[in-house]
C-alpha positions, 0 to 999 in steps of 0.5 A: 297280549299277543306280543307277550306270545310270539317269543321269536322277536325280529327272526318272525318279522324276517319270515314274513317279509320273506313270505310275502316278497315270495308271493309277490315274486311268483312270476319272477325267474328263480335261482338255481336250487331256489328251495335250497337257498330259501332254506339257507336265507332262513338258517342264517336269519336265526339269529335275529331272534336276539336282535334288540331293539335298536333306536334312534330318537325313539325311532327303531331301526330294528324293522328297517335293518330286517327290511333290508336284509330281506332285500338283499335275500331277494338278489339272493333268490332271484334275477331281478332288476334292483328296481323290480325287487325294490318294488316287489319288497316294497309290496311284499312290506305292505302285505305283511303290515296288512295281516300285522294290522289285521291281527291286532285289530282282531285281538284288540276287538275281542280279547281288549285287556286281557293276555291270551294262552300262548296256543290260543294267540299262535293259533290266531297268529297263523290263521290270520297270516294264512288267509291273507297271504292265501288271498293275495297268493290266489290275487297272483294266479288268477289276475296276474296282470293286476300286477304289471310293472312296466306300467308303473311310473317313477312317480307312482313308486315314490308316491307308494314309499313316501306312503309306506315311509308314514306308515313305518315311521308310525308303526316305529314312533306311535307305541312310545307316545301313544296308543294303538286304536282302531282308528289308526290301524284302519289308517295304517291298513288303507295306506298299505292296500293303496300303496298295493295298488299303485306299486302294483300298476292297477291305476295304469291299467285301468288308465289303459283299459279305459283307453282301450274301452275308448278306441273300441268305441271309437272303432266301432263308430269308425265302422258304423260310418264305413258301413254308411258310406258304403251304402251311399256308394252302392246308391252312387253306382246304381243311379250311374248304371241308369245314366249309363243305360240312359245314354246308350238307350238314347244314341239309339233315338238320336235318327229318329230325333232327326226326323223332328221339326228343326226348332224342336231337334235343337233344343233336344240336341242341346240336352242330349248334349249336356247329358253326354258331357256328364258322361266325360267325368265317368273314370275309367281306371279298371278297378269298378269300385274305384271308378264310382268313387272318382265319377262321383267326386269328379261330377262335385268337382265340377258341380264347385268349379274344382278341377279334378286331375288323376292318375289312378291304377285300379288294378294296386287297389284290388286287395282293399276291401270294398268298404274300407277302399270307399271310405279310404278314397271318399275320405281323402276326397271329400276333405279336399273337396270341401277345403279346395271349395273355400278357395277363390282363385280359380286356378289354385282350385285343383285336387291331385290324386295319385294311386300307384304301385312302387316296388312292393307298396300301394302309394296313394298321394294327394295335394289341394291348396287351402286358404285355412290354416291346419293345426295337428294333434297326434300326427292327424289334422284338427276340424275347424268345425264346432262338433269336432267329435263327429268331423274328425272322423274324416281323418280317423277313418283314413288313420284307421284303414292305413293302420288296419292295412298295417300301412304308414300315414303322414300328412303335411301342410307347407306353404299352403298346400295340404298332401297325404302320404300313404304306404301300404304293403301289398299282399304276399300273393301280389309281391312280385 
């Protein structure tokens, strides 16, 4: 067979594993005179050639011996952490057991019991070698974040060298009790593709594009419901410039009000009165956008029983987009309101906002007192409600406008007050 061909021994066993942790090591930063030193490695491996096979209770420790010297050309070679190399040659092992398997499978399959001429078995030899190790060269180049080894976890690269440890062991022990077939070289093959993988970081990083998949997901919801949200506060400010319009339409019938009966003025005065009160709730903060947010939520407020206290400087707010200020603000609001409305003492019903400029940084606070306990997960308080996919929007949609503001977020929950806390840069151009 094809063993009876390839007369180099372990030296050609070197040469493929040095092959392969070459390709494996493409990216990594090479030594001064690298071509220069692959040749010397490659001079000094010569002997290896006459390097018997060693055995230990029928264990040949010829092929680990020739493995660690291709580890140790690796420093040689390159600078790399002892880590990233063990990993790499580990890799580079697999690879080259691959194209072995292949090889054999090959001649086993077409050529079973028959010793090949030696051109015919080194032609195959070659060309088998040069496709797959081509193949994972062009793997390299065009998907070069398949193989991302910060990803790879410490029990990903055990798990791959007890895998590639079975397949040694195997590879060493099986020709002296057995056979070689298809059945265990598809087994040999399979292990080494998986402990590809997963040395290389592939799971990870389909572990992190699925996360990512997930967050633009989430993302895109989050801006659905901005977008809705805005919407129902343009609706908001239009039916607050009819009232607006109303009221100083009807400051101007009050005289001729008067001329009417005395029943008929009292029961109308009384009206205008109601309507006018309404009108008190209307914030005044410079900032419009603001000013709606607030009206609105200070007209439920009132609605609830919930008193509403804030001190607001529209002009810090002036650089968040209107979208993303209405949801910001709509949300903080709209959980108080609904946590402050469960609240049965009257005076603990009350709803704090803050929005201020301190030194170079937007500060929002707000407080409320809550009778439910809140649980956290990640830093972001947990719905008590049963379609948690949908209610926890709330406090995402606030985590995700900070963010986007490149802004700092904390929530708190002591002595059953809940407070937000938020910092946000302003703008090179408000910097003063």
């Amino acid at each position: 067979m094809i063993g009876s061909v390839l007369v180099l021994g372990y030296f050609s066993f070197y040469v493929e594993l040095l092959m392969a942790l070459l390709i494996m090591m493409m990216y990594t930063k090479k030594r001064k005179f690298f071509a220069f030193r692959v040749l010397i490695l490659t001079i000094i491996a010569i002997p290896l050639i006459y390097l018997p096979s060693l055995t230990l209770s029928s264990f040949n420790i010829s092929f680990t011996l020739v493995f660690l010297l291709v580890f140790i050309s690796g420093f040689f070679l390159y600078k790399v952490k002892p880590i990233n190399l063990f990993v790499l040659a580990c890799m580079g092992y697999a690879l080259q057991h691959i194209a072995w398997n292949v090889l054999f499978m090959i001649f086993e399959g077409a050529f079973p019991n028959e010793v090949l001429r030696q051109d015919l078995a080194l032609l195959m030899f070659y060309c088998v070698y040069i496709v797959i190790y081509f193949l994972m060269y062009l793997i390299r180049v065009l998907k070069p974040s398949y193989f991302n080894l910060e990803k790879v976890g410490v029990v990903s690269i055990i798990t791959s060298f007890l895998i590639l440890i079975v397949v040694i062991i195997l590879s060493a022990i099986l020709p002296s009790i057995s056979e070689w077939n298809w059945i265990t070289r598809t087994y040999t093959i399979l292990s080494c593709v998986f402990a590809l993988l997963v040395l290389s970081g592939f799971f990870e990083l389909s572990k992190i594009n699925n996360k990512k998949i997930a967050l633009e997901n989430e993302n895109n919801e989050l801006q659905r419901l901005l977008n809705v949200q805005a919407k129902q506060h343009a609706i908001t400010k239009s039916t607050m410039d009819a009232i607006n319009f109303k009221i100083h339409d009807m400051k101007h019938q009050i005289n001729v009000l008067r001329q009417l009966p005395k029943e008929q003025q009292e029961e109308v005065f009384n009206d205008f009165e109601k309507l006018v009160d309404i009108y008190g709730d209307f914030a005044k903060t410079g900032n419009d956008i603001l000013d709606i947010i607030l009206t609105e939520k200070s007209l439920i407020c009132s609605s609830k029983g919930i008193k509403l206290t804030y001190i607001c400087d529209g002009n810090a707010v002036t650089f968040i987009k209107y979208n993303d200020l209405t949801s910001l603000i709509g949300n903080i609001l709209d959980n108080a309101i609904e946590a402050t409305s469960k609240v049965k003492n009257p005076e603990q019903k009350i709803i704090k906002l803050n929005i201020s400029i301190k030194k170079d940084f937007l500060c929002i606070h707000e407080e409320n007192y809550s009778t439910e306990s809140i649980e956290f997960d990640d830093g972001l308080p947990l719905s008590k409600k049963k379609n948690k996919r949908v209610h926890g929007y709330g406090a995402k949609s606030i985590a995700y406008i900070v963010s986007k503001y490149f802004g700092n977020l904390k929530f708190n929950f002591i002595n059953n007050i809940f407070s937000i806390n938020i910092t946000i840069p302003l703008p090179a151009k408000d910097t003063k």
